[in-house]
Kinemage of the C-alpha trace (Angstrom):
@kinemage 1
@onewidth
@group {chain A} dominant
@subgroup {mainchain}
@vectorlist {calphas} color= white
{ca unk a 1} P 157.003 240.333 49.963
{ca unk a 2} L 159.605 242.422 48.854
{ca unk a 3} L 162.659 241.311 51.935
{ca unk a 4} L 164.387 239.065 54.018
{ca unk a 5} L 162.144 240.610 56.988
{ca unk a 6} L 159.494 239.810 55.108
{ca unk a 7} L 160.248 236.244 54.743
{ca unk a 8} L 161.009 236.237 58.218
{ca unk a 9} L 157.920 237.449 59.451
{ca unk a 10} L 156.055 235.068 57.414
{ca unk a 11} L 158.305 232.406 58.513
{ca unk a 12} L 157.592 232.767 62.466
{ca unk a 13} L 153.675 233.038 62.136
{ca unk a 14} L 153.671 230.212 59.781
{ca unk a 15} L 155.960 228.421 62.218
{ca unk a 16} L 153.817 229.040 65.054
{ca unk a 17} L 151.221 226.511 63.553
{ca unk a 18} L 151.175 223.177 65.612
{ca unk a 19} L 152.968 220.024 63.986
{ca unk a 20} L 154.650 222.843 61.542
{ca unk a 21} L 158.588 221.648 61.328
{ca unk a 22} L 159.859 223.988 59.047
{ca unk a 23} L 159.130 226.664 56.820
{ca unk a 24} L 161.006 228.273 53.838
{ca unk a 25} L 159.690 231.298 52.405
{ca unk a 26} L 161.087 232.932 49.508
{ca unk a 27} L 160.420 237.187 48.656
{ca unk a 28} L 161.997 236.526 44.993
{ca unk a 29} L 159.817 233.719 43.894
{ca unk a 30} L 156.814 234.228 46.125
{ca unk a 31} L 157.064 230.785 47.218
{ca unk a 32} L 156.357 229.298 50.949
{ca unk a 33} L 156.934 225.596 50.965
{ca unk a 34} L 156.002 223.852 55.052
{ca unk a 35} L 156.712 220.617 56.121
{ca unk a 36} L 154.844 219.586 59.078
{ca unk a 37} L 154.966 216.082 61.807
{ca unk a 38} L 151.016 215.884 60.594
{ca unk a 39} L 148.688 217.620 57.946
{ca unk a 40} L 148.141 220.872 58.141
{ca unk a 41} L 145.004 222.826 57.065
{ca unk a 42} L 145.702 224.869 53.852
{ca unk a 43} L 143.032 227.553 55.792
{ca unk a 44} L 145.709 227.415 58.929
{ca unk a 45} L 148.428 228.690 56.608
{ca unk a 46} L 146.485 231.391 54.752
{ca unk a 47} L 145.668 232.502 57.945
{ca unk a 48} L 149.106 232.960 59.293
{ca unk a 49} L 150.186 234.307 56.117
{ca unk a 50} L 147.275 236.730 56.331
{ca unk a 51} L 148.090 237.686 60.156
{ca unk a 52} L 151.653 238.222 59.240
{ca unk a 53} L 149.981 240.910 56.431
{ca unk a 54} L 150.501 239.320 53.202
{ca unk a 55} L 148.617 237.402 50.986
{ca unk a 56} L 148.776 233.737 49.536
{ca unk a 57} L 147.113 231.627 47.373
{ca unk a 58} L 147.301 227.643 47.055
{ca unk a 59} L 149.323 226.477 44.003
C-alpha cells in the first residue's frame, strides 16, 4: 500500500466481513488492526485483503 486510497480500499472490503466493527489500516506501517462483535477467521481477512489486491500476512 503506498496511499490513503489504498487504506481505504482495504478498509471497505475488510469492513464488509460480518461481525467486523472497525478497521484501521495503515499504508506507512503496513499494519491492519480489526475489531469485530465475534471472531473472525484470519482466512476471511486475507481474503478481503487479497480481493481488495494487496497482500497480508498474520503477525
Amino acid at each position: 500500500m503506498t496511499c490513503g486510497h489504498c487504506e481505504m480500499s482495504v478498509r471497505e472490503e475488510v469492513g464488509e466481513i460480518p461481525g467486523v466493527r472497525s478497521v484501521e489500516v495503515s499504508h506507512e506501517s503496513g499494519a491492519l488492526r480489526v475489531r469485530s462483535e465475534q471472531p473472525v477467521q484470519d482466512a476471511a481477512v486475507l481474503a478481503a485483503v487479497a480481493e481488495a489486491g494487496y497482500s497480508a500476512v498474520r503477525a
